[in-house]
C-alpha positions as CSV (number, residue, x, y, z in Angstrom):
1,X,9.7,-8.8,8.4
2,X,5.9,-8.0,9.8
3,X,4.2,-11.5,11.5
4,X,1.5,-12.3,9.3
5,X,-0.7,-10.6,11.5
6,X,0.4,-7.5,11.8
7,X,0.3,-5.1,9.2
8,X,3.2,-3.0,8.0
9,X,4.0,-0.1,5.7
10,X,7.9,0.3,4.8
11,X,9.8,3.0,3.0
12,X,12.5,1.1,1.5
13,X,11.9,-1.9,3.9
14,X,13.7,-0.4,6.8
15,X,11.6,2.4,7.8
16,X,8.2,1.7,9.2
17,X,5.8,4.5,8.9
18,X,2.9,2.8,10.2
19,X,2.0,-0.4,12.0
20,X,-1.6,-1.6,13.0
21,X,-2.6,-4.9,14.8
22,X,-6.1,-3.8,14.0
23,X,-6.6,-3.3,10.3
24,X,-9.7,-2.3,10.5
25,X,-9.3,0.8,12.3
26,X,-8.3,4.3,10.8
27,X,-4.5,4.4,9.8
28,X,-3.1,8.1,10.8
29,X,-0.5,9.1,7.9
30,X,3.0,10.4,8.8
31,X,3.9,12.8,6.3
32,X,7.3,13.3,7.8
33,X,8.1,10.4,6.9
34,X,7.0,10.7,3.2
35,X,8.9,14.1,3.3
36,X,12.0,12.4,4.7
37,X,11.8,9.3,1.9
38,X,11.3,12.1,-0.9
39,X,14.2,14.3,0.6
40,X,16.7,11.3,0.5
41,X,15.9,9.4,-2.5
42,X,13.9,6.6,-0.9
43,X,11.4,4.9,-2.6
44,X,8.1,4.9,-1.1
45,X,7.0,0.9,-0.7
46,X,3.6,-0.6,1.1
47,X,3.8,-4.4,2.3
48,X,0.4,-5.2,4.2
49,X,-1.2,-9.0,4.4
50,X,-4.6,-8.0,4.5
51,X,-6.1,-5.2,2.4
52,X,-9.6,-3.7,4.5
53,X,-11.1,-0.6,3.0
54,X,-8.9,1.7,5.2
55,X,-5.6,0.5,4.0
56,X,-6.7,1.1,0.5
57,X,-7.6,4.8,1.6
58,X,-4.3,4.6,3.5
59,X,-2.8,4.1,0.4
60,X,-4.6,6.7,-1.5
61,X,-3.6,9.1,1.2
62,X,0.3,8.5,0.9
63,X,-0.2,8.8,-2.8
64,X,-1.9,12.6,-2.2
65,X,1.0,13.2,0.2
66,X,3.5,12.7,-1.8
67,X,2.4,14.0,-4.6
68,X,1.4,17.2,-2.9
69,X,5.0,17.4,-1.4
70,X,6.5,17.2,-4.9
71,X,4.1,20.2,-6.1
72,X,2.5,17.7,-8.7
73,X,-1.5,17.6,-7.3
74,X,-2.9,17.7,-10.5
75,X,-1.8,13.9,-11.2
76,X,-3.4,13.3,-7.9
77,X,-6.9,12.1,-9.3
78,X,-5.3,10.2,-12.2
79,X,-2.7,8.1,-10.2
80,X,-5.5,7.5,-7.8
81,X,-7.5,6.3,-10.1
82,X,-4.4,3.7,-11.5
83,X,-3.7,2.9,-8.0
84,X,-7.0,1.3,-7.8
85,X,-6.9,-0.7,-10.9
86,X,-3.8,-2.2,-9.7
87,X,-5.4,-3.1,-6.1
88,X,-8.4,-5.1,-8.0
89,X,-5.8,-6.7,-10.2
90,X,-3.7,-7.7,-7.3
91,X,-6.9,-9.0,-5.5
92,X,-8.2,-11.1,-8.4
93,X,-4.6,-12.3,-9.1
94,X,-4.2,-13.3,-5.5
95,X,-8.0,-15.0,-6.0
96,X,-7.4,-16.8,-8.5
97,X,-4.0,-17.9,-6.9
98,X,-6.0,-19.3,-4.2
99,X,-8.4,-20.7,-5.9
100,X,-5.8,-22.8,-8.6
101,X,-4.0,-23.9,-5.5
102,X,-6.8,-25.7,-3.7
103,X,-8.2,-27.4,-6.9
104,X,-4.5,-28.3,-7.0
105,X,-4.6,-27.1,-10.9
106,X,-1.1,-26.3,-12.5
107,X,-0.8,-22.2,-13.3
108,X,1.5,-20.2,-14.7
């Protein structure tokens, strides 16, 4: 488990493939470690308590990565494009979230 602030990217939870106590600076990708997940089955998971700009084009670079390594690059642009919808859902969820908690409002 990362400290809430540090940020962390697991394959499978036990494998760190990056780790950042600055968020806001440029995350270097290690495609080994994408080719070693792929290779053995793993699946590919990101855990990260803050979401800056660069993670979200971290994330869009692990995404190209692996799809690149498993000869697929022409769903690249479409799955980047649904990886971003799901970021601005998971932002507003977590928003509103927030927001129900401190008006102490019941939501389900």
């Amino acid at each position: 488990m990362c400290p809430k602030k540090l940020t962390c990217v697991k394959i499978n939870g036990n494998i760190p493939i990056m780790n950042t106590m600055q968020p806001t600076k440029k995350v270097t990708l290690d495609i080994s470690k994408i080719k070693m997940a792929i290779r053995a089955g793993i699946p590919l998971s990101i855990t990260t308590y803050t979401l800056p700009h660069e993670m979200e084009m971290y994330m869009e670079d692990v995404l190209t990565a692996f799809l690149q390594e498993m000869e697929q690059p022409q769903m690249i642009e479409y799955l980047k494009y649904c990886l971003n919808e799901l970021i601005t859902n998971a932002k507003k969820a977590n928003t509103k979230r927030i927001y129900f908690k401190e008006k102490k409002l019941k939501y389900f």
